[in-house]
C-alpha positions, 0 to 999 in steps of 0.5 A: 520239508515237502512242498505242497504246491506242485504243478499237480497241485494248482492243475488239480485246483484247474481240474476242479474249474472243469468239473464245475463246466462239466456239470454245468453242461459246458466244455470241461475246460477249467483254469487258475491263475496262482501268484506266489503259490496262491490262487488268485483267480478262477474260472472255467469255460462259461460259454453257453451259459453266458451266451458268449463266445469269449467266455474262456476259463482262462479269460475268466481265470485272467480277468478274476486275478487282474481284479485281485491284484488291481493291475493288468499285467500278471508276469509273475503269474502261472496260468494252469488250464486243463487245455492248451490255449485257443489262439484267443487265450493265448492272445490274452495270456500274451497281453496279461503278459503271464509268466507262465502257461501250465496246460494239461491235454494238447488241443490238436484241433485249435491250440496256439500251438497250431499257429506257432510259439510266436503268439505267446509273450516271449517271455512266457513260459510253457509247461505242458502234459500235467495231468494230461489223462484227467484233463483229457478224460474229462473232455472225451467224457463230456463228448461222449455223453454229447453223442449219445 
């Protein structure tokens, strides 16, 4: 039996979020958070659109699968988000406690990573570089096109 739900099954979903930011005129940043290989929540960046600056995909994506799911904790949870985190997701991600973090395209510029390992939830799980070329495709495009 094929298994249909791949990593690169749930990024697509997340690269779905970003394309939505993408026409919005957002940064193209999308997430999913997928428990039991079901999406139970969605988001994408919304941070112009809301006038905030909190407004994350995956602060989105956290706060629709905890309204799922009717608890805060999300340790049997994957986060698939087409950026590495910012040290406030990754905040986040540490007191959702997520099981697991899939992330596409590194963030040189302000990824958790950049901080240290340490701003994860111990025993978060990091998976990263799925579908690293789509999702930093899509962030060179948009910055292109913010240049012109």
């Amino acid at each position: 039996m094929i298994d249909l739900y791949t990593d690169e099954y749930f990024m697509r979903e997340a690269l779905i979020e970003a394309e939505k930011a993408f026409d919005a005129g957002e940064i193209p940043v999308g997430a999913v958070i997928v428990w039991k290989n079901r999406v139970i929540g969605r988001g994408h960046n919304l941070t112009e659109t809301l006038n905030d600056p909190t407004a994350h995909a995956e602060i989105q994506a956290i706060t629709a699968a905890t309204n799922t799911i009717g608890g805060k904790y999300l340790t049997e949870c994957v986060l698939y988000v087409t950026l590495e985190p910012c040290v406030m997701c990754a905040g986040a991600c540490f007191w959702a406690q997520l099981g697991a973090i899939v992330y596409g395209a590194d963030d040189e510029k302000r990824g958790y990573s950049l901080v240290g390992q340490n701003i994860l939830h111990p025993k978060t799980r990091i998976i990263k570089g799925i579908l690293k070329e789509k999702s930093a495709g899509l962030l060179k495009t948009f910055f292109q096109n913010v240049r012109q």
